[in-house]
N, C-alpha and C positions, 0 to 999 in steps of 0.2 A: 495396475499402475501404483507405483510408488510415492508419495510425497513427501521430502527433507523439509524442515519447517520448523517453527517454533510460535507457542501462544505469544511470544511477546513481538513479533515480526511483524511488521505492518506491510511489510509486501508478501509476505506468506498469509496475513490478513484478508490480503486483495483476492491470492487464488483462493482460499478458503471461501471467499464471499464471490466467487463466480461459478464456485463446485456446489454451493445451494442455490444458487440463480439457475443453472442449468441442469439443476436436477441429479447429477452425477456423483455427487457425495460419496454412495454406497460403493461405485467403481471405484474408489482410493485408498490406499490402505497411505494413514499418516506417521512418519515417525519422527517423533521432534528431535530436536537436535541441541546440542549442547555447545556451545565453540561462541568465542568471540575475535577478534583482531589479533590478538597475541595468542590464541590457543583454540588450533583448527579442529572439526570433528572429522575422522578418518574417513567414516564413511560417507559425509559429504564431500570430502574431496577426491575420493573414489568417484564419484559419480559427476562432479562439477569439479578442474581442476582451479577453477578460482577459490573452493573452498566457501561460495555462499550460497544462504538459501534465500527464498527458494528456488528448488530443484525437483523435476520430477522425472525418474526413472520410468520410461513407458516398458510394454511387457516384451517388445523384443531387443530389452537390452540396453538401447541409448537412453538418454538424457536430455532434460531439456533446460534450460534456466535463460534469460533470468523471470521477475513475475509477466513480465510484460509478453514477452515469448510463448511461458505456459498460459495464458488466460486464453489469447488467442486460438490456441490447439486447443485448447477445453472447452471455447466458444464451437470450434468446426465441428465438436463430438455429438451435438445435440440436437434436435430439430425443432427446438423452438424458436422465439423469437431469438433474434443475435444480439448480442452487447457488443459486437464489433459491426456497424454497419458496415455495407459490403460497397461501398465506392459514393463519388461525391462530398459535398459539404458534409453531410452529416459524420461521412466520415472521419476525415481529418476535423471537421471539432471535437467528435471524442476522443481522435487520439493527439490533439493538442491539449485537451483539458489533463487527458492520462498523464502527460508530457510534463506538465504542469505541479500536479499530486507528486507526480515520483519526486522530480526535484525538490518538493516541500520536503519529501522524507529522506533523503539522500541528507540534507540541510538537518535535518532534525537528529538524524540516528550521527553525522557526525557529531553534534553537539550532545549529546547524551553521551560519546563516549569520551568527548573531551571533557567534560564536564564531570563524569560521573566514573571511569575508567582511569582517566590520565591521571599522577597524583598530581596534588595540587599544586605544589611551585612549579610546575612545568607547562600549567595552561594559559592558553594565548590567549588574553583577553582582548587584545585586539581583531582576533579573528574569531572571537565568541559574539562580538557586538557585531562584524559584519553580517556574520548565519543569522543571526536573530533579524537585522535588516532584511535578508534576503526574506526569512518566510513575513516579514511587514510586509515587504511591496506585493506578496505573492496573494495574501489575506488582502489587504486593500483592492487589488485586481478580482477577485472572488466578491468581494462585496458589490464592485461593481456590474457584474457579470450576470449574477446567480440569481435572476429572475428568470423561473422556471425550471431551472434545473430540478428540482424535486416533482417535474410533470415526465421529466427526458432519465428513461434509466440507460443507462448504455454504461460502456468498460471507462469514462470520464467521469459519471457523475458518482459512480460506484468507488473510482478510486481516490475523488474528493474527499468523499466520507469515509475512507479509510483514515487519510494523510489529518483529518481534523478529530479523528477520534484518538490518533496516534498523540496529537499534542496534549490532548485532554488528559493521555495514559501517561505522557512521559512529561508535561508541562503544564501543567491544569493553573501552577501560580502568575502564569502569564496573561491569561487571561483574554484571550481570542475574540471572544465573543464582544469584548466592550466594543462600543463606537461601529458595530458592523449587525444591525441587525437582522437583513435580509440575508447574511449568509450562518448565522443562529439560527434564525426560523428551516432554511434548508436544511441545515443538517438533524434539528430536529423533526422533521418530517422525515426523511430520508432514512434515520436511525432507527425507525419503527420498522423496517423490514426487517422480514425473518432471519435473512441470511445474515445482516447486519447485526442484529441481536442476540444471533447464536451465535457470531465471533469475536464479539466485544470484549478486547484484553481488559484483566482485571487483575 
């Protein structure tokens, strides 16, 4: 298998932190990718015609995107415990929490390129204050939430701690952690994992 990706990707983050969760690392050959919004990488769009990652090329051929899709398949590949429960509440809370994280990142990686791509007379500050509201309400909900989450590993709590390590990578002046203690303490508990530690952008 193949994997399109990049170290700065928070949901290529996510597979990378579910390929050391399930042991599967060594089965992946990763190649990063280069390309932003205005300027595609060929061979991710070869293999994903949206042109994002990630993306993971299996070995007969097809494709798979987006992260949410591939964790799942890389969940089925392994016989250990699952990060995707297999039916019931438990399942749909992680894949509400998933639900949750992505839209954090979806909010974030817009505003990183508004912010940081777009030139500047031409950014909407009125819809840079909305995204920033949005990941407020999303952290205030987490704060209320996240007792226990650092005892619950699964594909939710795994992508929590991507989405707040991302704000850290891409936003650290903002400053997350004030006013929300219990979801500081989870994440740092949750960050001591291996997987989490070997893919922490930097």
């Amino acid at each position: 298998m193949r994997l399109h990706t990049s170290p700065a990707s928070p949901f290529g983050r996510k597979v990378a932190v579910v390929l050391h969760e399930t042991g599967l690392w060594p089965r992946v050959e990763r190649r990063d990718a280069s390309l932003s919004p205005i300027a595609p990488d060929a061979a991710v769009c070869a293999a994903n015609p949206l042109g994002k990652i990630p993306c993971l090329e299996l070995d007969d051929g097809s494709a798979l995107y987006d992260s949410r899709v591939i964790c799942e398949y890389l969940d089925g590949l392994h016989p250990g415990p699952k990060l995707f429960p297999a039916d019931g509440p438990s399942r749909f809370a992680a894949l509400r929490l998933q639900a949750l994280a992505d839209g954090m990142l979806d909010t974030a990686v817009g505003l990183r390129y508004e912010t940081f791509l777009r030139p500047e007379p031409l950014r909407w500050t009125d819809w840079i204050a909305a995204q920033k509201l949005k990941l407020t309400r999303a952290l205030d909900r987490l704060e209320q939430e996240c007792e226990g989450f650092a005892q619950r590993i699964d594909i939710g709590t795994l992508a929590i701690a991507c989405a707040l390590g991302y704000l850290d990578f891409r936003f650290a002046d903002d400053r997350w952690r004030d006013g929300r203690p219990r979801l500081a303490a989870f994440e740092a508990k949750i960050a001591e994992r291996p997987s989490l530690a070997a893919t922490r952008p930097g």
